[in-house]
TIVEX-171594 format. One record per atom (N, C-alpha, C): residue number from 1; residue in one letter; atom name; x, y, z. Coordinates in Angstrom, 3 decimals, decimal comma. Example, Ala and Ser with C-alpha at 12.3 -4.5 7.8 and 13.67 -1.06 7.14 Angstrom:
# TIVEX-171594
pos:code:site:c1:c2:c3
1:A:N:13,190:-5,690:7,800;
1:A:CA:12,300:-4,500:7,800;
1:A:C:13,200:-3,300:7,800;
2:S:N:12,850:-2,250:7,080;
2:S:CA:13,670:-1,060:7,140;
2:S:C:12,900:0,030:7,870;
This chain:
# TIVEX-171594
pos:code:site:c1:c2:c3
1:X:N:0,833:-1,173:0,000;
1:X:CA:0,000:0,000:0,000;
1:X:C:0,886:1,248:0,000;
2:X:N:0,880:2,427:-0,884;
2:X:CA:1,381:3,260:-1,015;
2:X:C:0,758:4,717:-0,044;
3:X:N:1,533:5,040:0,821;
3:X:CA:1,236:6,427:1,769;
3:X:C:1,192:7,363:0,771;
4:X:N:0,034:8,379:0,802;
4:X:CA:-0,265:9,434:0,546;
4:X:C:0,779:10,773:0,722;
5:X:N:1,544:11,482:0,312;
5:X:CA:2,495:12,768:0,034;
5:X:C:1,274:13,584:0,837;
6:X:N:1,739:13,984:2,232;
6:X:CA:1,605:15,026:3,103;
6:X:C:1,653:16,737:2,683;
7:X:N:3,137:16,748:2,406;
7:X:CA:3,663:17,763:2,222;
7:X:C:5,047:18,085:1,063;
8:X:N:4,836:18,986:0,103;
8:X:CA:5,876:19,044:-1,179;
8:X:C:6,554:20,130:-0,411;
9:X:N:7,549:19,585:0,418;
9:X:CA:8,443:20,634:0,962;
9:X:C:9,557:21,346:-0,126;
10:X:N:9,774:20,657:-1,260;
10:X:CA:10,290:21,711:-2,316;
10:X:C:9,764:22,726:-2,614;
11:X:N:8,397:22,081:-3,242;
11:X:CA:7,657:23,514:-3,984;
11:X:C:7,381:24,346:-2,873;
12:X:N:7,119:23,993:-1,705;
12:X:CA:6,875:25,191:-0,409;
12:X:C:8,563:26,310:-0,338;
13:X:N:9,310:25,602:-0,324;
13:X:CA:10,468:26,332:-0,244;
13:X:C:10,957:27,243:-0,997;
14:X:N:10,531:26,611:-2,581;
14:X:CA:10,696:27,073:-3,944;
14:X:C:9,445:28,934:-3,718;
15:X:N:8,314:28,481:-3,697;
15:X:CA:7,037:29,649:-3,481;
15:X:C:8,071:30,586:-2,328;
16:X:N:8,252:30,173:-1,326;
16:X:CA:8,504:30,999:-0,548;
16:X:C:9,943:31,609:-0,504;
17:X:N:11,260:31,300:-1,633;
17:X:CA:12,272:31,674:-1,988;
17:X:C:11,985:32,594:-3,139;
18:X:N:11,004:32,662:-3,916;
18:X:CA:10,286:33,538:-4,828;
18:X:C:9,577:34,420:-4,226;
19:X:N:8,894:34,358:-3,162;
19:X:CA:8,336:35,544:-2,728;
19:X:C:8,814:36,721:-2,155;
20:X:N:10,071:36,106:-1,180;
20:X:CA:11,180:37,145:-0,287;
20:X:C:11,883:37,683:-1,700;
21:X:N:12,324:37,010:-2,716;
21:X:CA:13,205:37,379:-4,071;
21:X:C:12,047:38,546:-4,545;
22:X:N:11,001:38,477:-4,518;
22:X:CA:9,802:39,636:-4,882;
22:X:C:9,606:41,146:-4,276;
23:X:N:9,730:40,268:-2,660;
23:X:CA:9,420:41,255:-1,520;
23:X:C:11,165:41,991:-2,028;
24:X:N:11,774:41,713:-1,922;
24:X:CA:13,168:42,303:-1,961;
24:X:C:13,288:43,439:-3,616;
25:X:N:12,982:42,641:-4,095;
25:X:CA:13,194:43,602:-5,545;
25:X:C:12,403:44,769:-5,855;
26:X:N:11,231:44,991:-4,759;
26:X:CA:10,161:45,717:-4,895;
26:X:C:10,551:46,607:-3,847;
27:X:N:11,797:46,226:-2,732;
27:X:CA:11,824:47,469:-1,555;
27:X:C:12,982:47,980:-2,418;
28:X:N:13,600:47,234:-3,055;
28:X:CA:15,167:47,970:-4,190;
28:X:C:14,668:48,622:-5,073;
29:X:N:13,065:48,620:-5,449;
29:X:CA:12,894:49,537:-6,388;
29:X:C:12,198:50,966:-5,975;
30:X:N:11,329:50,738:-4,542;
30:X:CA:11,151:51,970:-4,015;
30:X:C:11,886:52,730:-3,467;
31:X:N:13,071:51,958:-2,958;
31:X:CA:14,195:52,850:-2,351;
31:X:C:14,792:53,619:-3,596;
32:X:N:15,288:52,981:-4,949;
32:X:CA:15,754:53,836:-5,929;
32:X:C:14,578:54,599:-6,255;
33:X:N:13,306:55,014:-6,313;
33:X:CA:12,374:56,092:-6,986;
33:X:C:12,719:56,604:-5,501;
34:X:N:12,877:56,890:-4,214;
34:X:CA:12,896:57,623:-3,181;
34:X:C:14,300:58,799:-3,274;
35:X:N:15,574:57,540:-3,768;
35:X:CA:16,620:58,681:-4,282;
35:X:C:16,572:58,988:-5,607;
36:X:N:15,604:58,442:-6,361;
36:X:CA:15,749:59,414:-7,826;
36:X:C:14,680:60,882:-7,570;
37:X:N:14,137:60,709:-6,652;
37:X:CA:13,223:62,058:-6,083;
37:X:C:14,099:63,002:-5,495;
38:X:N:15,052:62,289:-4,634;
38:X:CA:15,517:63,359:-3,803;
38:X:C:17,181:63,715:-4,810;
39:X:N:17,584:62,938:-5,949;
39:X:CA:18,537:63,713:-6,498;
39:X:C:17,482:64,848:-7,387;
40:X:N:16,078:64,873:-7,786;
40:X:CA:15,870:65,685:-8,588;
40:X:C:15,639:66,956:-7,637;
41:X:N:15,245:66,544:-6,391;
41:X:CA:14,994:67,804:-5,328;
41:X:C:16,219:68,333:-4,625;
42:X:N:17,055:68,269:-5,697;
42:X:CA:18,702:68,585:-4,855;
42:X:C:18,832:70,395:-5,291;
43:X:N:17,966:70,622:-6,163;
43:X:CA:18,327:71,897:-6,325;
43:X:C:17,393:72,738:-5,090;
44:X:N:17,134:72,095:-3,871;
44:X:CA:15,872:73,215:-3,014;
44:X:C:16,782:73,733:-1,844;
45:X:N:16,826:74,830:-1,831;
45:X:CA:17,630:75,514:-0,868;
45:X:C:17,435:75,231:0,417;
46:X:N:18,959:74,783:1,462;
46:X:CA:18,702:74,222:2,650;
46:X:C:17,611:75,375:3,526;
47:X:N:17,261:73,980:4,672;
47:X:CA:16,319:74,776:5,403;
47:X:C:17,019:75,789:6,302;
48:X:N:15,945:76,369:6,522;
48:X:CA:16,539:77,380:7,761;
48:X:C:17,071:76,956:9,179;
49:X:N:18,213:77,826:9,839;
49:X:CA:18,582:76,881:10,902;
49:X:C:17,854:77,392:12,155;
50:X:N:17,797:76,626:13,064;
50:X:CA:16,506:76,394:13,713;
50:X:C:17,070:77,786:14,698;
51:X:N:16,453:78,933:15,277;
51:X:CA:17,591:80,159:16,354;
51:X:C:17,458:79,392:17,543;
52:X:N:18,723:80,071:18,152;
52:X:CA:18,793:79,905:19,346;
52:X:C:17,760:80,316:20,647;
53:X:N:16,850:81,537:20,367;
53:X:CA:15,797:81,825:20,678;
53:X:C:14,633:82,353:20,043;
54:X:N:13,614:81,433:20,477;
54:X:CA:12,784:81,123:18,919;
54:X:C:11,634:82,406:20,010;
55:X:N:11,536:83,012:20,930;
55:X:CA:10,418:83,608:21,180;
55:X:C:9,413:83,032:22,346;
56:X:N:8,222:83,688:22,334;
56:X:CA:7,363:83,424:23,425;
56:X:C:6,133:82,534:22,698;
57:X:N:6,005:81,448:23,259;
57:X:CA:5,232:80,725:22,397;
57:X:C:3,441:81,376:22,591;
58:X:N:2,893:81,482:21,084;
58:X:CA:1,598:81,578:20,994;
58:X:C:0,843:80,120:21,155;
59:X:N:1,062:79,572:20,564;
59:X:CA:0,329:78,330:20,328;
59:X:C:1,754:76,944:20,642;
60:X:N:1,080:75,911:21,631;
60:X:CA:1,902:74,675:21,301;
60:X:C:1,131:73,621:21,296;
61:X:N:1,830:72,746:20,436;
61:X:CA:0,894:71,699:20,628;
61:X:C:1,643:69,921:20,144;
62:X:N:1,201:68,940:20,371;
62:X:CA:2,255:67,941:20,061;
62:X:C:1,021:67,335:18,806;
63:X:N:2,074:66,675:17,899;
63:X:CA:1,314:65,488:17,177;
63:X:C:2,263:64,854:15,778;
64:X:N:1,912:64,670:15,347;
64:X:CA:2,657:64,121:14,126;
64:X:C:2,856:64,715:12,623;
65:X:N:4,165:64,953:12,227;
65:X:CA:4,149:65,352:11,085;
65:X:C:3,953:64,454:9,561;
66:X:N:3,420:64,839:9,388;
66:X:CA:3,107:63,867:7,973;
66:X:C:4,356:63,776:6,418;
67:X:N:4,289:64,836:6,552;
67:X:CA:5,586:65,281:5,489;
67:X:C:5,239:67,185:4,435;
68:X:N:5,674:66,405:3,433;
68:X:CA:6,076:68,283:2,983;
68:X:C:5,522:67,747:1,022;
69:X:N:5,104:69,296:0,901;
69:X:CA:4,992:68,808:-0,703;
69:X:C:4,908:70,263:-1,771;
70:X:N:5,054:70,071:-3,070;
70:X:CA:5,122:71,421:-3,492;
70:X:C:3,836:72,256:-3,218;
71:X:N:3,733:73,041:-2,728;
71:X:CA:2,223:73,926:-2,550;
71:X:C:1,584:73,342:-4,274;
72:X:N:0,307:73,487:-3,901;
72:X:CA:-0,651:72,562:-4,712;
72:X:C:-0,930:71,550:-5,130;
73:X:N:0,111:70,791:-4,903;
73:X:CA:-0,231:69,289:-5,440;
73:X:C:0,476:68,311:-4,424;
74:X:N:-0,485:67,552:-4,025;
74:X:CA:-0,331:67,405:-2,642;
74:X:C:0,171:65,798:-2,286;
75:X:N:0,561:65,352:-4,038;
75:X:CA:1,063:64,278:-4,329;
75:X:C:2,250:64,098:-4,248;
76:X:N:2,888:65,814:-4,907;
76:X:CA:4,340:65,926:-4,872;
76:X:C:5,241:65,639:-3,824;
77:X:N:5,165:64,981:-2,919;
77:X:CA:6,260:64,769:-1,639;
77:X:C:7,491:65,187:-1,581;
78:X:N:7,533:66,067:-1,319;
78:X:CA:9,235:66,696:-0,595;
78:X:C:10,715:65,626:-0,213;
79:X:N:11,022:65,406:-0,179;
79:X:CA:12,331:64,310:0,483;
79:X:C:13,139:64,855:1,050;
80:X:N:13,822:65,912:0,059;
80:X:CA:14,975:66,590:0,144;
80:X:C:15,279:66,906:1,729;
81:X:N:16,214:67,391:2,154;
81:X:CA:16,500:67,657:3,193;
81:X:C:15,662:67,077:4,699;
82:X:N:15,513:66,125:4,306;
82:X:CA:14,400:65,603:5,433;
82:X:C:13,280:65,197:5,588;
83:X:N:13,081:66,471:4,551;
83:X:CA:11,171:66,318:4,610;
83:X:C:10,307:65,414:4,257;
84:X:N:10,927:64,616:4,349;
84:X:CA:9,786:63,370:4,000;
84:X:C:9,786:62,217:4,946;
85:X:N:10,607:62,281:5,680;
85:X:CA:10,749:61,396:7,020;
85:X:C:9,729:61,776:7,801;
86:X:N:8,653:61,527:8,035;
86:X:CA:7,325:61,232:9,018;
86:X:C:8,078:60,902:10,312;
87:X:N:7,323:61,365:11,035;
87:X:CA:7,595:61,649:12,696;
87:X:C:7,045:62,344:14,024;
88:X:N:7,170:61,793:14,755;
88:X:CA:6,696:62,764:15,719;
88:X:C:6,632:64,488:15,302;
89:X:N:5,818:65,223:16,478;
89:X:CA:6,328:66,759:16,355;
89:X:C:5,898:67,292:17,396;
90:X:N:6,928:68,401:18,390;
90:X:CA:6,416:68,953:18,697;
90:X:C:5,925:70,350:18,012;
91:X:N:4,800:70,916:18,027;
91:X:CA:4,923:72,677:17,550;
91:X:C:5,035:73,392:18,198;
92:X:N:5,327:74,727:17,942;
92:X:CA:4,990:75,845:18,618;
92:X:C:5,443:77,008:17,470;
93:X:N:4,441:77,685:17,868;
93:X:CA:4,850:79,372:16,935;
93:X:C:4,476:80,275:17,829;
94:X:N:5,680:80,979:17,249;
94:X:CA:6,224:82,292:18,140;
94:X:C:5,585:83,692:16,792;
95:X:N:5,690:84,687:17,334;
95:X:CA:6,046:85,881:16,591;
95:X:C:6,824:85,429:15,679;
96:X:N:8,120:84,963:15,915;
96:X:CA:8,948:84,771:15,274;
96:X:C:8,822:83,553:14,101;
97:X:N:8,422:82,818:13,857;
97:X:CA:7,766:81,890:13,617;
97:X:C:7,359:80,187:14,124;
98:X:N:7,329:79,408:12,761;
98:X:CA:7,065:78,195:13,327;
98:X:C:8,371:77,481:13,499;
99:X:N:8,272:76,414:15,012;
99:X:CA:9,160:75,487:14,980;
99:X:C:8,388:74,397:15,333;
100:X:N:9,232:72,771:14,385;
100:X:CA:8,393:71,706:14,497;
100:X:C:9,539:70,943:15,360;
101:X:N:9,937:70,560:16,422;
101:X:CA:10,977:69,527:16,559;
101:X:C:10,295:68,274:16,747;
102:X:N:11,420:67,531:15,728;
102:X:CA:10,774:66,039:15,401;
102:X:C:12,013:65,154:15,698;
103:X:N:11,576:64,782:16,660;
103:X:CA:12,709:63,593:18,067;
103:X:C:12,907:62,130:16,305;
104:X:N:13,954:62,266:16,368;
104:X:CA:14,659:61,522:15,318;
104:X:C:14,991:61,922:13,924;
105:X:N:14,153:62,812:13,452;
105:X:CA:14,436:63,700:12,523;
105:X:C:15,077:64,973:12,654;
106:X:N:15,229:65,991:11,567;
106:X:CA:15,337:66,959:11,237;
106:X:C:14,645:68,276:11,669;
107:X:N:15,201:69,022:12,799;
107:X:CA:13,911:70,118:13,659;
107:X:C:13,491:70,812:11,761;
108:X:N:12,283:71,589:11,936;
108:X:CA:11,752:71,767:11,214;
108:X:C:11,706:73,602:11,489;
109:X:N:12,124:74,702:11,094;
109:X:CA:11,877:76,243:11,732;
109:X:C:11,584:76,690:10,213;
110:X:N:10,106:77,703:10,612;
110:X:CA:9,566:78,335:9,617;
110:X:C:10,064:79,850:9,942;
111:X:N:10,379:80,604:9,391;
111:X:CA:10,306:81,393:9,709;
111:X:C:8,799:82,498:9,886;
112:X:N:8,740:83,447:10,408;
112:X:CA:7,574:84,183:10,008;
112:X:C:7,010:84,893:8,968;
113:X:N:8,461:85,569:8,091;
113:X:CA:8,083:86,185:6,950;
113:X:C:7,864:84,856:6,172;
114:X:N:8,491:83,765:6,351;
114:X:CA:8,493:82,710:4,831;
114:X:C:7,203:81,932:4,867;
115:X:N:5,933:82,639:6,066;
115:X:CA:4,504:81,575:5,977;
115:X:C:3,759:82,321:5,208;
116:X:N:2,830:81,289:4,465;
116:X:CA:2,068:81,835:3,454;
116:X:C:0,562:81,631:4,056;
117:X:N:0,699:80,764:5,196;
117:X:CA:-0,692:80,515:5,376;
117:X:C:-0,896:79,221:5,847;
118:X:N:-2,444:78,844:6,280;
118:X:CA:-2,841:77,480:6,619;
118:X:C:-4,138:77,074:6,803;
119:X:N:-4,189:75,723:6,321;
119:X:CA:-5,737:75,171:6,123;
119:X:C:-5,698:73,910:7,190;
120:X:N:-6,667:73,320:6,361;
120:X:CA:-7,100:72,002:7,186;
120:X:C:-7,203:71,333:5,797;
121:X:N:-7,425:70,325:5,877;
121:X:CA:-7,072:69,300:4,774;
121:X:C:-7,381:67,729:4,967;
122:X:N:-7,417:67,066:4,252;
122:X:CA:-7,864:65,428:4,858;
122:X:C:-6,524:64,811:4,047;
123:X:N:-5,419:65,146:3,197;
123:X:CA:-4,318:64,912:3,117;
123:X:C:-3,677:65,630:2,741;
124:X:N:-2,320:64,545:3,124;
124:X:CA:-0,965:65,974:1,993;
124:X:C:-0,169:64,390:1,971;
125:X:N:0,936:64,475:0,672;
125:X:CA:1,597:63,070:0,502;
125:X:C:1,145:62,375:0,449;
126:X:N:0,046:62,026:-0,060;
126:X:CA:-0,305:60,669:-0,249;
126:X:C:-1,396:60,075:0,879;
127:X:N:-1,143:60,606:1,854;
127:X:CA:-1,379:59,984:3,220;
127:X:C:-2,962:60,795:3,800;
128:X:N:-4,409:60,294:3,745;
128:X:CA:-5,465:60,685:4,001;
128:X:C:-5,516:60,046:5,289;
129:X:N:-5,957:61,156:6,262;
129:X:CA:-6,266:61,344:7,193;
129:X:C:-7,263:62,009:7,544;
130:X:N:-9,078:61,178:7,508;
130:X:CA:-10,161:61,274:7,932;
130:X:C:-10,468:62,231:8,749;
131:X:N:-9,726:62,620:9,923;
131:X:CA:-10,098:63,774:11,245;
131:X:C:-9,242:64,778:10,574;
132:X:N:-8,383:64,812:9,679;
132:X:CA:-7,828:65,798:9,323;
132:X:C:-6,598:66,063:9,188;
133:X:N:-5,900:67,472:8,968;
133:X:CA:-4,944:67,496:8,966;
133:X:C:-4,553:69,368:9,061;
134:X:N:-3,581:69,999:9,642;
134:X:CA:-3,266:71,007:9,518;
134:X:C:-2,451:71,399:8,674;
135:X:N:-2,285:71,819:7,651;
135:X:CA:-1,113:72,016:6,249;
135:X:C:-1,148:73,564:6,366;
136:X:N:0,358:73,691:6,512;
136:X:CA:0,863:74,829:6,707;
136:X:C:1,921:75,726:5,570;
137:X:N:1,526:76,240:4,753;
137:X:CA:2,081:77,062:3,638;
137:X:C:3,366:77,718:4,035;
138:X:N:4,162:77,820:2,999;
138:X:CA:5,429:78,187:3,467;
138:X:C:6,305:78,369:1,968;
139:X:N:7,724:79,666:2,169;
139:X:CA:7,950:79,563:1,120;
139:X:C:9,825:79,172:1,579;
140:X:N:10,513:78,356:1,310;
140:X:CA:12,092:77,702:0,662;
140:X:C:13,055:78,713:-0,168;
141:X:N:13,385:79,524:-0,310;
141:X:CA:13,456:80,598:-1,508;
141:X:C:12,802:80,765:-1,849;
142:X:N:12,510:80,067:-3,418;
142:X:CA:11,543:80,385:-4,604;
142:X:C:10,726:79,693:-4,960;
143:X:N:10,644:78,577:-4,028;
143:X:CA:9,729:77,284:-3,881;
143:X:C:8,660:77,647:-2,671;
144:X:N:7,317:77,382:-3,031;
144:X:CA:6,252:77,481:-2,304;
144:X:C:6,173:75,577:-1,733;
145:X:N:6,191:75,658:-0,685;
145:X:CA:5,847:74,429:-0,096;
145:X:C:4,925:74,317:1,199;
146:X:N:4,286:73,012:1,241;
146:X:CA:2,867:72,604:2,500;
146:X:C:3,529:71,674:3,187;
147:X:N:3,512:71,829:4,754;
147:X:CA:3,736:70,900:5,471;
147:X:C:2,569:70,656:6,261;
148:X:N:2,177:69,370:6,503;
148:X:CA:0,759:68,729:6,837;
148:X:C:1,492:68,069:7,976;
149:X:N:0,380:68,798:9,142;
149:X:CA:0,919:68,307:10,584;
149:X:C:-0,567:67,325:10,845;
150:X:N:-0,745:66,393:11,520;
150:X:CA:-1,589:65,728:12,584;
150:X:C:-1,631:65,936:13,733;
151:X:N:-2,179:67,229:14,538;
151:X:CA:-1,926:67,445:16,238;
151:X:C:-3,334:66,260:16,455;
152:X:N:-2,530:66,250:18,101;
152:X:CA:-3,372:65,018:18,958;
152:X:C:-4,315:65,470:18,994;
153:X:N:-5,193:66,994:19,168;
153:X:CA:-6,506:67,017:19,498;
153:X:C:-6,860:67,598:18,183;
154:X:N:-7,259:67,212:17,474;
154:X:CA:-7,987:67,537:15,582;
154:X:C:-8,997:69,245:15,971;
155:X:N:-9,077:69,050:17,160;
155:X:CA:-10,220:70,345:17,231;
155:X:C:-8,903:71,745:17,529;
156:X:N:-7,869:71,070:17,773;
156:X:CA:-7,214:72,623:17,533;
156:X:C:-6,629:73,080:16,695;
157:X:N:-7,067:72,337:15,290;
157:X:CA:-6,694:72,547:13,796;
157:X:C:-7,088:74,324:13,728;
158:X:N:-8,113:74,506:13,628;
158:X:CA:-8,934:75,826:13,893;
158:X:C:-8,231:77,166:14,371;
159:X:N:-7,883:76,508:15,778;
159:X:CA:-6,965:78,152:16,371;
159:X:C:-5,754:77,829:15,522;
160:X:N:-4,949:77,009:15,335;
160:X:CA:-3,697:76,779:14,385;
160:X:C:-3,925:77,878:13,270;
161:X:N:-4,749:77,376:12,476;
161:X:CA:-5,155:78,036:11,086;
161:X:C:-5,438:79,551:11,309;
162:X:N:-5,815:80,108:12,118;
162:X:CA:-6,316:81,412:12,316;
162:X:C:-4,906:81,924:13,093;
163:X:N:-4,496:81,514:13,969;
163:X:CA:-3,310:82,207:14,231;
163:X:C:-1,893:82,704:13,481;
164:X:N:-1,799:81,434:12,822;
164:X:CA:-1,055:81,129:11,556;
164:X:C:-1,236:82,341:10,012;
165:X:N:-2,304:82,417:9,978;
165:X:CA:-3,052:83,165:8,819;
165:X:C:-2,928:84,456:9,470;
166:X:N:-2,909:85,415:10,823;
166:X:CA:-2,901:86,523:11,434;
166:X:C:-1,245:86,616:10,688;
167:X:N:-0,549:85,837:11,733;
167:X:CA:1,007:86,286:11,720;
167:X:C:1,343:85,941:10,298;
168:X:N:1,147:85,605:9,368;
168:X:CA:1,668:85,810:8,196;
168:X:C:1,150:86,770:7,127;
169:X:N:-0,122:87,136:7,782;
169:X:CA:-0,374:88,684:6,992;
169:X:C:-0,253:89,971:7,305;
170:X:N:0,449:89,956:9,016;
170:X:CA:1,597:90,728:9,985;
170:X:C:2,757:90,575:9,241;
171:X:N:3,375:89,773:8,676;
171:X:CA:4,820:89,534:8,764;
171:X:C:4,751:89,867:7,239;
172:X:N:4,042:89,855:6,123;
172:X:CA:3,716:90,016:5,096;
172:X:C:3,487:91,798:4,929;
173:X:N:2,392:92,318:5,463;
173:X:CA:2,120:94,031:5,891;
173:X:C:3,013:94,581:6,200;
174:X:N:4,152:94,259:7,239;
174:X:CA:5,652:94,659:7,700;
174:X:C:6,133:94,721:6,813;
175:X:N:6,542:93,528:5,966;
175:X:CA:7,647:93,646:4,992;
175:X:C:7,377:94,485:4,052;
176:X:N:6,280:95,002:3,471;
176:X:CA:5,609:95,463:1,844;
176:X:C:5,801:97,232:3,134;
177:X:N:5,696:97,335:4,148;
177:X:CA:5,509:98,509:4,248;
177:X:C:7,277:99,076:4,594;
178:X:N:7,790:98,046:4,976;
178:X:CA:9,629:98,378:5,137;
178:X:C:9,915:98,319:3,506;
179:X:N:9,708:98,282:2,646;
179:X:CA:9,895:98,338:0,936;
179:X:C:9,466:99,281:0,127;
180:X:N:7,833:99,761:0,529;
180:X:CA:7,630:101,083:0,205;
180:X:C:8,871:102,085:0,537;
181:X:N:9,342:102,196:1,529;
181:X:CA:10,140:103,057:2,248;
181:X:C:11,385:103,576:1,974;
182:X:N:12,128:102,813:0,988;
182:X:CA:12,841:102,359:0,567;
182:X:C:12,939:102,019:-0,943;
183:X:N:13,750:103,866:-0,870;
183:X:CA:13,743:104,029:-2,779;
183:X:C:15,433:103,634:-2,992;
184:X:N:15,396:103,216:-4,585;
184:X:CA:16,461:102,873:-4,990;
184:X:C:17,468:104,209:-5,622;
């Protein structure tokens, strides 16, 4: 009487030496589109360095940063210099402006003249987030860019956005009225 074959421990070995060979060729290919992004984002001027005294805080608050993208298209993901490493955050904005420090990353300092503004949003990068999101306008030099924060309590998206939107049309009114002033 001939026993019945249990188990084809080849072909199991074979499937599952093809699949890690899959899983592997597919993280070698997102890692190369991650640095073919960030050699094309090599021309974006480094960030600002974070001051030594950033001011009296208006607003703080903790939560997560999502990442960075060209203002309007919210697909475009940032890399360059950091910005695309997701992470913790703390915030706070001063007069002076925004600072994000993100415990393993890259601190994040906006300045005040360089904000353009801020919404609420259900993503930025790719990444939808249902309760929301705070995306904060900002300009790099000559590059307009959004950074999309997640704070822990979604209901203080609101004062964010309105405080945010004050001091950058302060810091905006200042500058246009120090320029009038100032003939060539």
């Amino acid at each position: 009487m001939e026993q019945a074959k249990v188990h084809d421990w080849p072909g199991y070995l074979g499937w599952t030496v093809g699949l890690l060979l899959l899983i592997v060729v597919v993280y070698w290919l997102m890692r190369q589109g991650w640095n073919w992004r960030r050699t094309l984002q090599s021309d974006l001027s480094a960030l600002p360095a974070v001051p030594s005294e950033t001011g009296t805080p208006i607003l703080e608050s903790s939560g997560r940063y999502h990442g960075s993208t060209t203002a309007g298209n919210w697909l475009d993901r940032v890399v360059a210099h950091g910005l695309g490493t997701r992470s913790l955050a703390e915030l706070t904005l001063t007069e002076q402006g925004l600072l994000a420090r993100r415990p393993g990353a890259t601190d994040l300092w906006v300045p005040a003249e360089a904000l353009t503004g801020a919404r609420t949003d259900s993503g930025i990068a790719g990444k939808v987030v249902p309760s929301g999101l705070l995306v904060v306008g900002w300009r790099l030099a000559e590059r307009e860019l959004e950074s999309g924060f997640r704070l822990d309590h979604p209901d203080e998206h609101a004062a964010w956005v309105t405080a945010i939107a004050q001091l950058a049309t302060r810091t905006a009114t200042a500058g246009t009225t120090r320029t009038e002033g100032v003939t060539p």
